[in-house]
C-alpha positions as CSV (number, residue, x, y, z in Angstrom):
1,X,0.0,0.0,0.0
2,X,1.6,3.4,-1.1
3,X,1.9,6.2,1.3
4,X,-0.2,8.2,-1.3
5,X,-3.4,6.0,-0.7
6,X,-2.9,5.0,2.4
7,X,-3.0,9.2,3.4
8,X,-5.7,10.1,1.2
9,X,-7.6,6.7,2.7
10,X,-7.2,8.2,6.1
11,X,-8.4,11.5,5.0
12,X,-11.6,9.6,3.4
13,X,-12.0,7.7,6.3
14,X,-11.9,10.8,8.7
15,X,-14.2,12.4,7.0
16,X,-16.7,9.9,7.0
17,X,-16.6,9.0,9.9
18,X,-16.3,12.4,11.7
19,X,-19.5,13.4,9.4
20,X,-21.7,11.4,11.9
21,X,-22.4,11.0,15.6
22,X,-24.4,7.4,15.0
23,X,-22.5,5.6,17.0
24,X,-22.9,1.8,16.0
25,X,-22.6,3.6,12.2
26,X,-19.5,5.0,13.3
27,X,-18.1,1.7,14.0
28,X,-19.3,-0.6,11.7
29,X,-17.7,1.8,9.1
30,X,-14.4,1.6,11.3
31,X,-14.5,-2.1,11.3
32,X,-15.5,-2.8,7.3
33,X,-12.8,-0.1,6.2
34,X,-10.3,-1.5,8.1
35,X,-11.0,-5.6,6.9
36,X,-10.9,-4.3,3.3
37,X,-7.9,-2.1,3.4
38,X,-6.2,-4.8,5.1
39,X,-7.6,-8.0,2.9
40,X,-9.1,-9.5,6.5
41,X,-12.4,-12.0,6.9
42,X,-12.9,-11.7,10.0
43,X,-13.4,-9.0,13.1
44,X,-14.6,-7.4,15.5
45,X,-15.0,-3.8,17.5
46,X,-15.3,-4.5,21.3
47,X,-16.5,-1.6,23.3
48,X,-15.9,-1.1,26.9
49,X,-18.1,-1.1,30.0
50,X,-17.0,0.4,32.6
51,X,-19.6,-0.5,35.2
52,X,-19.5,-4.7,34.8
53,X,-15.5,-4.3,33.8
54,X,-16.0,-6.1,30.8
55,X,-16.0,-5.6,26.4
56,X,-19.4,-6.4,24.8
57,X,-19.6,-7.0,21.0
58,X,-20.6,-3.4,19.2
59,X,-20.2,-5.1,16.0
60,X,-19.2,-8.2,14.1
61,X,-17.9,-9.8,10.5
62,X,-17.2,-13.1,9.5
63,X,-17.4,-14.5,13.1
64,X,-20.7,-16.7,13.9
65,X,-19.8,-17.2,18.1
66,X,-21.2,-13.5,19.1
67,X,-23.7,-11.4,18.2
68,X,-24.4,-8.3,19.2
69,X,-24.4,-7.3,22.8
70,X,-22.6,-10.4,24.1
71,X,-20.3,-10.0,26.5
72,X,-16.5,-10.6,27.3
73,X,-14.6,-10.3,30.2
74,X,-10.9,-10.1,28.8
75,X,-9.7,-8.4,32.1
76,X,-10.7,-4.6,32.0
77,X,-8.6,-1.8,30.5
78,X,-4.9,-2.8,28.5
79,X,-2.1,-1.8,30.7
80,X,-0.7,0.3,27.3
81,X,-1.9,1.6,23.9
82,X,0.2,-1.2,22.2
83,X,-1.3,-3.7,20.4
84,X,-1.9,-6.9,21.0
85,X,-0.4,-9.7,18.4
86,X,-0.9,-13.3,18.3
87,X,0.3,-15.1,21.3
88,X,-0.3,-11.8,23.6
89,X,-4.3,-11.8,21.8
90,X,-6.8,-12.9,25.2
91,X,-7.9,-16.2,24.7
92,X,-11.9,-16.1,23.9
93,X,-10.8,-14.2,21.4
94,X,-7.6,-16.5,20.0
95,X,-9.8,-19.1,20.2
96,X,-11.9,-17.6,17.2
97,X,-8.6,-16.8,15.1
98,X,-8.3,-13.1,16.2
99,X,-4.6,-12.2,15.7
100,X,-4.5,-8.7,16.2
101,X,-5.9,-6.4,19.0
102,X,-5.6,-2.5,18.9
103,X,-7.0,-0.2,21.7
104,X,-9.4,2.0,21.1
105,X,-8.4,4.8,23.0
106,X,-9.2,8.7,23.3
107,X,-7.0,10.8,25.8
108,X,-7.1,8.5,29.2
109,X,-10.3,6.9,28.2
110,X,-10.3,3.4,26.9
111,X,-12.9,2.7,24.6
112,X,-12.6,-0.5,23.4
113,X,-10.5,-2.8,20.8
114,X,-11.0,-3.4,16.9
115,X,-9.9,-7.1,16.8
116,X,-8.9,-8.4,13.5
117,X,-8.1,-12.0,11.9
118,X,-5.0,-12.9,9.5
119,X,-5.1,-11.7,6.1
120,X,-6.5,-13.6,3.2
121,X,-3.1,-15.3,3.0
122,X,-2.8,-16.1,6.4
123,X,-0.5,-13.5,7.0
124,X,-0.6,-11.1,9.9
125,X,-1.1,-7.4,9.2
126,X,2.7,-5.8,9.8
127,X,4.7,-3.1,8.5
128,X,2.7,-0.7,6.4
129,X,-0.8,-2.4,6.5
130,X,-0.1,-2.6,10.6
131,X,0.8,1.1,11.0
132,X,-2.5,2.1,8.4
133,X,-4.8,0.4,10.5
134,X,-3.2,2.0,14.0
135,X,-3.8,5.5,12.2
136,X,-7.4,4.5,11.5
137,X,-7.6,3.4,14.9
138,X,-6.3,6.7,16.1
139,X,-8.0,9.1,14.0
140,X,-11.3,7.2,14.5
141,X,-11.2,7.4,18.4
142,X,-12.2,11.1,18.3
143,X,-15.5,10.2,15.9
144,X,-16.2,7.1,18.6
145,X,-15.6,9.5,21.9
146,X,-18.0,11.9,20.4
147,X,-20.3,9.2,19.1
148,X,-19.9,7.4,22.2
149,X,-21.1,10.3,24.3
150,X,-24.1,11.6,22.1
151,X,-24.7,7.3,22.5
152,X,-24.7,7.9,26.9
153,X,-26.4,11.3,26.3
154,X,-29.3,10.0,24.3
155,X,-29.3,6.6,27.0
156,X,-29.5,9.3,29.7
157,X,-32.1,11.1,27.9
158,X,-34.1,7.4,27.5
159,X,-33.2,6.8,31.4
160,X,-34.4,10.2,32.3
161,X,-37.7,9.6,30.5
162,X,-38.0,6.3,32.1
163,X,-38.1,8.0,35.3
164,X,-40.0,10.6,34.4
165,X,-42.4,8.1,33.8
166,X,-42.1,5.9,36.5
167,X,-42.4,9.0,38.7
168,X,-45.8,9.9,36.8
169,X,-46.7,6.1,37.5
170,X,-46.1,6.5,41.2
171,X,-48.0,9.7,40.9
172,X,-51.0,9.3,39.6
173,X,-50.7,6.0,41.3
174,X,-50.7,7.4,44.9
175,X,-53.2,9.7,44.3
176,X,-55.6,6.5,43.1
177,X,-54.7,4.5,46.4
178,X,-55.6,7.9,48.3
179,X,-58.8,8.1,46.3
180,X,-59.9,4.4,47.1
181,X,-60.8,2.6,50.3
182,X,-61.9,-0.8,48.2
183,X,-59.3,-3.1,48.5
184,X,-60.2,-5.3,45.4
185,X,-60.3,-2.0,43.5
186,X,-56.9,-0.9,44.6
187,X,-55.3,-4.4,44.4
188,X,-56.5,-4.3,40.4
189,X,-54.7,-1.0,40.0
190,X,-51.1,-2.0,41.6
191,X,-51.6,-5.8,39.1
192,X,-52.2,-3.5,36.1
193,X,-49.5,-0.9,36.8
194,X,-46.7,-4.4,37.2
195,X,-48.5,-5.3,33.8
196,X,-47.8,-2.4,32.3
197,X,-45.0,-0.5,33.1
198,X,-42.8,-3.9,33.2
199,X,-44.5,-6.2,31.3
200,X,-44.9,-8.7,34.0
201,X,-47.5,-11.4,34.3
202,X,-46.8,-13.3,37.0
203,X,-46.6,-11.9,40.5
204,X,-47.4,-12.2,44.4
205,X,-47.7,-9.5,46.8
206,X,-48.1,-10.3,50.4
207,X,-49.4,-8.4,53.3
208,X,-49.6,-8.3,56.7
209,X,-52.3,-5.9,58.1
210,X,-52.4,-4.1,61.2
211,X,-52.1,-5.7,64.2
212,X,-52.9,-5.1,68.0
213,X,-49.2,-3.7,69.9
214,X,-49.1,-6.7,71.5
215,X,-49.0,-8.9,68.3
216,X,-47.0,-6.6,66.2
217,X,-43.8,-9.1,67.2
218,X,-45.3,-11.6,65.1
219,X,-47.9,-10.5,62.8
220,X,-49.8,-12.8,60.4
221,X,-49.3,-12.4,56.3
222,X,-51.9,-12.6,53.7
223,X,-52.0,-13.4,50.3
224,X,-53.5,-10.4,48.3
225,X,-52.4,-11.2,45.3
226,X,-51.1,-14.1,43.5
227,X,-51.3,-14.1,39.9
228,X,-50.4,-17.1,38.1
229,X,-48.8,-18.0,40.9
230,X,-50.0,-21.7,42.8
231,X,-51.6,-20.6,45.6
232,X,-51.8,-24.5,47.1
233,X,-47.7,-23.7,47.4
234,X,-48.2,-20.7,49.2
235,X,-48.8,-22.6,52.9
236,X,-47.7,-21.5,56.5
237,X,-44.1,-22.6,55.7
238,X,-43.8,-21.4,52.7
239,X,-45.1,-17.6,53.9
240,X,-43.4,-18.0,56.9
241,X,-39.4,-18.4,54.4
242,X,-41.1,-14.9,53.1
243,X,-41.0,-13.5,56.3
244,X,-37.6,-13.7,57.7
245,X,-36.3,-11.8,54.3
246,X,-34.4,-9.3,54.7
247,X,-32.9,-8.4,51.7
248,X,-34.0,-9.0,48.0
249,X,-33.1,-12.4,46.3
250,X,-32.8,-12.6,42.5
251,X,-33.3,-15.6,40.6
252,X,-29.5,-17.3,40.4
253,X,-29.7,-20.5,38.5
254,X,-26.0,-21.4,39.6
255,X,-26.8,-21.3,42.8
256,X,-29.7,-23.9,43.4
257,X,-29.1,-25.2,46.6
258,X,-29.6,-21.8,48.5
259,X,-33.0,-22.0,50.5
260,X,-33.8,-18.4,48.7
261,X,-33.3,-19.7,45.2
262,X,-35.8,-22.8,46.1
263,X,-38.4,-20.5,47.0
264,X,-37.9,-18.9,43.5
265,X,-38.0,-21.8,42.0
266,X,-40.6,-23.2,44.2
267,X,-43.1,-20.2,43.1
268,X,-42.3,-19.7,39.4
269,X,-40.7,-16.0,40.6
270,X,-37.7,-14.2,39.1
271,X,-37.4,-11.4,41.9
272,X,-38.7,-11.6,45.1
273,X,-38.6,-8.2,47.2
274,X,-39.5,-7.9,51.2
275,X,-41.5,-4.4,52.1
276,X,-39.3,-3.4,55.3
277,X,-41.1,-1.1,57.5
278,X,-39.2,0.0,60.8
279,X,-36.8,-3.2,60.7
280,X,-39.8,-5.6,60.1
281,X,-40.9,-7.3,57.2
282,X,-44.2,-6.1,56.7
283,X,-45.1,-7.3,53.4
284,X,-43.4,-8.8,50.0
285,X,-43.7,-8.3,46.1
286,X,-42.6,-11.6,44.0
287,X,-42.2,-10.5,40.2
288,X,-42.3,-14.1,37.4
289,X,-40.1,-13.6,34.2
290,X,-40.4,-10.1,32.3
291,X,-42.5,-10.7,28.5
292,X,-39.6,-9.2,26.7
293,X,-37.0,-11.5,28.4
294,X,-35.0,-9.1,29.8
295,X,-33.2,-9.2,33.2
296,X,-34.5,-6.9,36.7
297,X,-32.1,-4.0,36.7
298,X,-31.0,-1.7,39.2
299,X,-33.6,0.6,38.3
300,X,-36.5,-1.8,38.1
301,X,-35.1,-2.8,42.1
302,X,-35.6,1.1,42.6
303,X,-39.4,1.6,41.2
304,X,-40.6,-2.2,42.6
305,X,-39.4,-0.6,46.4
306,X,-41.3,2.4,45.9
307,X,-44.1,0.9,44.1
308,X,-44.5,-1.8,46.5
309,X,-44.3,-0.2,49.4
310,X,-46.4,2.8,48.5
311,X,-49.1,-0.2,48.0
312,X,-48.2,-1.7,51.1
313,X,-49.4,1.5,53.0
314,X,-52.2,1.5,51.2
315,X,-53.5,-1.7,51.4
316,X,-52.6,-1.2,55.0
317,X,-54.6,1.6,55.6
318,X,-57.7,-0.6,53.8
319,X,-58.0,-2.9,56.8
320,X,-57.3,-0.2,59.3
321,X,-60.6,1.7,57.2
322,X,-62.7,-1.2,57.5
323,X,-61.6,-1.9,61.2
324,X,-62.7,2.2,62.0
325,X,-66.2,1.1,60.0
326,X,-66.8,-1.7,62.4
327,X,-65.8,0.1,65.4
328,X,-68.3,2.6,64.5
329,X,-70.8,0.1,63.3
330,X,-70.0,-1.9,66.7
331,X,-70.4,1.8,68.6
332,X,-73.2,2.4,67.0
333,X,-75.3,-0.6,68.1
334,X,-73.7,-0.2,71.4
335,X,-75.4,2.8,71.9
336,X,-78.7,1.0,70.5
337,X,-78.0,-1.2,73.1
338,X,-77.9,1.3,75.5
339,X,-80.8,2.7,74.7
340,X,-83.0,-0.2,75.1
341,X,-81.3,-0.9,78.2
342,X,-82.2,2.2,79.2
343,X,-85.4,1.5,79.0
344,X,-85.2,-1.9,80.9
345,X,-84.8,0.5,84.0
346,X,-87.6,2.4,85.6
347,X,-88.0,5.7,83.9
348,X,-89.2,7.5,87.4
349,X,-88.9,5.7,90.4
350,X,-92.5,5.2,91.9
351,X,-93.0,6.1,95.5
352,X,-95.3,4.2,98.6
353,X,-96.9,6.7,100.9
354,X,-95.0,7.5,103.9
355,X,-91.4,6.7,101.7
356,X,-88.8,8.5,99.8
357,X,-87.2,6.7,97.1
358,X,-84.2,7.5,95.0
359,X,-82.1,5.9,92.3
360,X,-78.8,5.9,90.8
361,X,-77.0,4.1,88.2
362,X,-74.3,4.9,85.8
363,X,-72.2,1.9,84.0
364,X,-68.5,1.9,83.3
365,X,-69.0,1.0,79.7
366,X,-71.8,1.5,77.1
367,X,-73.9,-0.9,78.7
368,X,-74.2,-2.3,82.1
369,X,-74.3,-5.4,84.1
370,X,-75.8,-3.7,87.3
371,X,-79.7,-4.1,87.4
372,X,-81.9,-2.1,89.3
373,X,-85.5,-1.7,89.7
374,X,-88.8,-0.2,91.7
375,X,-91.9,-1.1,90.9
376,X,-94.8,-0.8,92.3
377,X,-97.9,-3.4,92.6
378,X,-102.1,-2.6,92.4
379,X,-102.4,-2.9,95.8
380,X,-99.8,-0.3,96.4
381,X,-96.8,-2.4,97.7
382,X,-93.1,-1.7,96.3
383,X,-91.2,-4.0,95.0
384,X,-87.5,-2.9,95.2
385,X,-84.6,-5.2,93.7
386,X,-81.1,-4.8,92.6
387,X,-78.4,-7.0,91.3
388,X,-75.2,-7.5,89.6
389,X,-74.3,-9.7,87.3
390,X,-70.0,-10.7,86.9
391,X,-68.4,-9.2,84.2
392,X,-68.9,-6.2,82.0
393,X,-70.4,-5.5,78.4
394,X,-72.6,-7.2,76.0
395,X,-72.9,-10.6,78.3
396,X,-73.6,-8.8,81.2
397,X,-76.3,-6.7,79.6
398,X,-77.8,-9.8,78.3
399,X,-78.0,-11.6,81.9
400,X,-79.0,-8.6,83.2
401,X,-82.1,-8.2,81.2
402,X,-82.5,-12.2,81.9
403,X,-82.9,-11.4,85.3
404,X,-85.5,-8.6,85.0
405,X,-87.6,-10.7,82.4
406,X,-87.5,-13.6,85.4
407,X,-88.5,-11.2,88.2
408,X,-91.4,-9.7,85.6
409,X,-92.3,-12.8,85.3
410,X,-92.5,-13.9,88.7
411,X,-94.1,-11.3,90.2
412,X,-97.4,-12.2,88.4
413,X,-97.4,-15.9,90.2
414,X,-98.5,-14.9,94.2
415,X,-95.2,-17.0,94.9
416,X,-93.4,-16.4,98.2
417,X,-90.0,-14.5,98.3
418,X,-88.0,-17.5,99.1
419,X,-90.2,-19.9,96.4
420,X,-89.6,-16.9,93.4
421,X,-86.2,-16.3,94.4
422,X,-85.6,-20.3,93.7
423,X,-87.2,-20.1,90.6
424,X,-85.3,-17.3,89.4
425,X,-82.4,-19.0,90.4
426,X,-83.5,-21.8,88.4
427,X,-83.6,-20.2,85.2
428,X,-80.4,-18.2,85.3
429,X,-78.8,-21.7,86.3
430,X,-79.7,-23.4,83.2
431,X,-79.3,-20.8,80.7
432,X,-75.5,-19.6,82.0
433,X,-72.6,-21.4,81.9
434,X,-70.6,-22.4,85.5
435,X,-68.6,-19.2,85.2
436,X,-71.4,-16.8,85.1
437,X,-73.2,-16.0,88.8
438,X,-75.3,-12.7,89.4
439,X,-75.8,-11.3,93.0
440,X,-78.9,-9.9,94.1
441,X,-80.9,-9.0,96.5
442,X,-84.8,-7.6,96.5
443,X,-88.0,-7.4,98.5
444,X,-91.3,-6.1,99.0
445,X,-92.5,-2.8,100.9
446,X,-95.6,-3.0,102.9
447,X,-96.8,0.6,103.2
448,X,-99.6,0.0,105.8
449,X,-97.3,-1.2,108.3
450,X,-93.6,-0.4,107.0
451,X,-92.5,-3.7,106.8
452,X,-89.8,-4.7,104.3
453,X,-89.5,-8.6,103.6
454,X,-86.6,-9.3,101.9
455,X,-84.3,-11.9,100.2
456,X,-80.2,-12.1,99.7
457,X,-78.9,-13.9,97.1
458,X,-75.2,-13.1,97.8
459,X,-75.5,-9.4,97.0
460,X,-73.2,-6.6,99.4
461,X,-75.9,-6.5,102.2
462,X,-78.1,-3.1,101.9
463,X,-77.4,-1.1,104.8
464,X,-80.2,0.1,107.1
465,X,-79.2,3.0,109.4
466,X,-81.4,3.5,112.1
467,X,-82.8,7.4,113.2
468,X,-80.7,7.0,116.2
469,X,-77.6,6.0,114.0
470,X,-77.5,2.0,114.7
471,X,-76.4,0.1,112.0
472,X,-77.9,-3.3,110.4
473,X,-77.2,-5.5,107.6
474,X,-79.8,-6.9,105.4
475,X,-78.3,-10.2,105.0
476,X,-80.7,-13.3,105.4
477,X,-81.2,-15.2,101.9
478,X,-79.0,-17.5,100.4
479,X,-76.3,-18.4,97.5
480,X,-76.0,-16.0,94.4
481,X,-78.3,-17.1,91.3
482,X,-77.1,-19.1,88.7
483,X,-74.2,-21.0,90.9
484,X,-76.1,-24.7,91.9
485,X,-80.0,-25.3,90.8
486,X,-82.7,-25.6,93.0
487,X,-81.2,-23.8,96.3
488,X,-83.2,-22.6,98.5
489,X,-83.4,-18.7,100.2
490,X,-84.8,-17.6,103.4
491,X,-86.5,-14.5,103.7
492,X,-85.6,-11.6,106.1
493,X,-87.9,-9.1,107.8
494,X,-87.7,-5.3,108.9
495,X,-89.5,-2.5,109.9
496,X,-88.2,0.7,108.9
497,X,-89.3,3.4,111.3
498,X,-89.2,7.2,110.9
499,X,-85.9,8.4,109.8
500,X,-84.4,5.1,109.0
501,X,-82.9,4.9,105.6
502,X,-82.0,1.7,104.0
503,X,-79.0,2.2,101.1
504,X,-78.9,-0.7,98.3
505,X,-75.9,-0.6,96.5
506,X,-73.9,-2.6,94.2
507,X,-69.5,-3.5,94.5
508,X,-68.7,-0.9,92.0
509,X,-69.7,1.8,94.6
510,X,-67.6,-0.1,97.8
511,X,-64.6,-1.1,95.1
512,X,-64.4,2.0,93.5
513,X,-60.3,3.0,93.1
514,X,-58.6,6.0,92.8
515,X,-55.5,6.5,90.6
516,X,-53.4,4.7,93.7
517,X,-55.7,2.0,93.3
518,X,-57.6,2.4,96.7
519,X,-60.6,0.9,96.9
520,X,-63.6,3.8,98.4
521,X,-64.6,1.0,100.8
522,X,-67.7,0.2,102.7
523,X,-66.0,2.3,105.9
524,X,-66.3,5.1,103.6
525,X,-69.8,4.1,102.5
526,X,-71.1,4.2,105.9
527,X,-69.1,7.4,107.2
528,X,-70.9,9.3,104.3
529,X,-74.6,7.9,105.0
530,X,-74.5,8.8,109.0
531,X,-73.3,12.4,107.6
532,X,-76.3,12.4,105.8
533,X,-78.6,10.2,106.9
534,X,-81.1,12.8,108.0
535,X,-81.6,14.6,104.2
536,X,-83.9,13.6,101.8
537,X,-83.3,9.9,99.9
538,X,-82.4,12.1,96.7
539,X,-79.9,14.2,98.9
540,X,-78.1,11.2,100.3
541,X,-77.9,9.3,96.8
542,X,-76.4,12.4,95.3
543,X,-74.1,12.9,97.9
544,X,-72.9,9.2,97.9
545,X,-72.3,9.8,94.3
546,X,-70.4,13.1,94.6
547,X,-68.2,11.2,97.3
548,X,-67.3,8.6,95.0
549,X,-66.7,10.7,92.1
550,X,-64.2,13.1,95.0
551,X,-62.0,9.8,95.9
552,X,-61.8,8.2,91.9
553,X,-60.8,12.0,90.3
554,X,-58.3,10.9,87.8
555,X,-59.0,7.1,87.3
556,X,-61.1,6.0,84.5
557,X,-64.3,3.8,86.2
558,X,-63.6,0.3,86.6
559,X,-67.0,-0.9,87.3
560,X,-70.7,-0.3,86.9
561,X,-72.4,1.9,90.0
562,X,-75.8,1.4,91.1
563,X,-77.5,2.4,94.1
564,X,-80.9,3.1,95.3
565,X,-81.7,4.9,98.6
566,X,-85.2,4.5,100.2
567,X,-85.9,7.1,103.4
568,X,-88.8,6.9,105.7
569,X,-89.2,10.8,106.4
570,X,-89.2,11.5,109.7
């Protein structure tokens, strides 16, 4: 080759190639000028990546092994410009009868390598034809730097649009999860947006929703989505392996025998990604093959964190929604409850002539397991009863109004005291179960001559304070209800005189407790009634009341308070 050609060859070359910034144009011209100037079949331009440390194939002639885009590790940057000659040619490439490797270099920056076979002779390139293709080399690395870098800024331009749009996805996104408390609605939205903006069929997303403090150390996971994914696989074992993730596993068919790779397997999954919420695993997204075939980068790792757990917390909030619905829906038929209960009790509290009669009740939760009630017969007696059944809430309320449907219904039968008092008994014994007891205590007011026949059925015994300040305790009667069938009560007797007051109360005025946890006491009980024993029934039920309320200031009420207070004026 003259000097003459082989200059204005250069020139041509030059100008060609510095006429365009198409990068893969750039060197495909690089590659076929050089094999034809040179008489060479085969070759090869090799650009480098500096991220993975390793050449992958820009372009190709003559050579079947690579196509573009494969990749070869032939140990990172060249230690020199020189090139590289037979024996000194890496071996993947020797292998394919490569002979000759030059750098392609610009400044400090190592591009990559033109590789080329023997001649058509089976001659290496030396002398003239060597030194023409290093000047081609050389004066082409300026057009492949600049084509190179319009190549990363157009990438960057692509990756920047990417995540323009994947911000835009998490966008509009988030403001559909904030728009929507149906969980099938919102668990339709995250499968489409996988679908869509990754082109993934397959995938699982696990949840665990909120759970009470004291369970949060070991809360329970739920499938919410599993498409084309084997839910009979997905079992208490299989969940529980999801669980104790801390860190994302990608699909690694070299190593088979990890536990993380047979859970992949195991579930058809390429990626599988645990949602981390303050150090726990709260939730994971498993993600099948992609459509096009491609691998999970570092980017899709980036958008499936934010994605997933942006629907994490919104799935999360779904159940904490529907939990606030039922509390309100339970609230609201407490407060139906209440009202009927409500109306169990006497409305007013009828009187007998020659008595004052007052009531109190108040419960310590919507609905109360004290009972109370006056009532008052067609031949003018009073009826007064009281009880209080163990435990608080809905099954209290229901045994309490068991107990005033028995006594309504007893009344009626002309039955003594002791005789109704076993048949109420009776009843609440077979439709409780051995845990359940109620205490109570009633009797009958006979206005023509004062007389107050009673029964005890294990209740706090009504105190009866005397006009001259003598204490006595109503306490003749027999086991509480509900504990054995067919016991038997004994009936007591007084007479309450002028200025006697007899005080029926229930434990949750005696056990009352303060923030310190002290008890108001029966002591207490009694010390306020002989300060007041001379007022009006009303006046000594509200100050009994007001005395309670003094000594629990602070503490929240820890049972139900019932009392009623019946005076013969002086």
């Amino acid at each position: 080759m003259s000097d003459r050609y082989a200059l204005r060859a250069l020139y041509e070359t030059s100008q060609l190639l510095g006429s365009s910034l198409d990068l893969q144009f750039v060197l495909n011209n690089l590659l076929l000028i050089s094999m034809t100037k040179v008489f060479v079949t085969r070759g090869l331009v090799l650009t480098y990546d500096p991220i993975r440390g390793t050449h992958r194939v820009a372009t190709a002639k003559g050579l079947t092994a690579w196509t573009e885009g494969d990749e070869l590790d032939l140990g990172g940057p060249p230690a020199s410009s020189d090139e590289l000659c037979d024996d000194d040619v890496p071996a993947p490439l020797a292998e394919h009868r490569i002979a000759l490797l030059l750098p392609i270099q610009h400044h400090d920056r190592h591009i990559g390598y033109l590789a080329l076979g023997r001649k058509l002779d089976g001659q290496p390139c030396q002398g003239a034809e060597l030194e023409f293709v290093k000047s081609l080399v050389n004066i082409s690395s300026a057009a492949v730097q600049n084509s190179l870098i319009v190549s990363e800024l157009q990438q960057a331009n692509r990756d920047l649009d990417a995540k323009i749009q994947e911000l835009n996805t998490l966008f509009d996104l988030s403001q559909e999860f904030n728009a929507t408390r149906e969980r099938s609605r919102l668990v339709r939205l995250f499968s489409f947006a996988l679908m869509g903006q990754l082109l993934v069929q397959r995938h699982l997303f696990l949840v665990c929703p909120p759970q009470p403090e004291e369970e949060e150390d070991d809360p329970e996971m739920v499938v919410v989505i599993a498409q084309g994914v084997d839910e009979e696989r997905l079992g208490d074992e299989v969940i529980q392996e999801v669980r104790v993730l801390k860190s994302f596993v990608v699909r690694d068919d070299d190593a088979k025998d990890e536990p993380e790779q047979t859970l992949l397997r195991d579930l058809g999954l390429e990626l599988l990604i645990p949602l981390r919420v303050r150090g726990k695993t709260q939730g994971a997204l498993g993600l099948g093959r992609k459509m096009t075939g491609q691998r999970y980068e570092p980017d899709d790792l980036e958008f499936l964190f934010a994605l997933g757990n942006l629907a994490l917390t919104a799935v999360q909030n779904t159940y904490l929604v529907e939990e606030q619905i039922e509390k309100e829906r339970l609230a609201q038929e407490m407060r139906l409850a209440r009202s009927i209960q409500e109306r169990l009790l006497p409305q007013t509290v009828p009187t007998a002539p020659g008595l004052d009669v007052a009531a109190y009740t108040t419960p310590s939760r919507d609905i109360s397991g004290d009972y109370y009630d006056v009532l008052k017969l067609p031949d003018g007696r009073l009826v007064v009863a009281i009880a209080d059944v163990t435990g608080k809430g809905v099954p209290a309320s229901l045994l309490m109004a068991n107990v005033q449907a028995c006594l309504r219904f007893a009344l009626p039968l002309e039955l003594t005291l002791e005789d109704a008092t076993t048949r109420i008994n009776d009843v609440i014994h077979s439709n409780t179960g051995f845990d359940k007891f109620i205490t109570f205590f009633w009797g009958i007011y006979h206005p023509e001559s004062a007389r107050f026949s009673y029964v005890n059925a294990g209740h706090d015994p009504p105190m009866l304070i005397r006009a001259d300040g003598s204490l006595e305790r109503l306490e003749a009667g027999g086991l509480l209800l509900g504990v054995f069938a067919g016991s038997q009560y004994e009936r007591g007797e007084i007479t309450l005189d002028a200025g006697d007051v007899l005080t029926l109360y229930t434990d949750g005025v005696s056990e009352a407790m303060n923030p310190a946890s002290e008890e108001y006491t029966e002591e207490r009980l009694l010390t306020q009634l002989n300060a007041c024993h001379a007022a009006a029934a009303q006046t000594v039920a509200n100050r009994i009341v007001t005395d309670v309320r003094r000594h629990t200031a602070g503490a929240p009420q820890s049972d139900d308070i019932t009392l009623i207070v019946m005076k013969r004026p002086a």
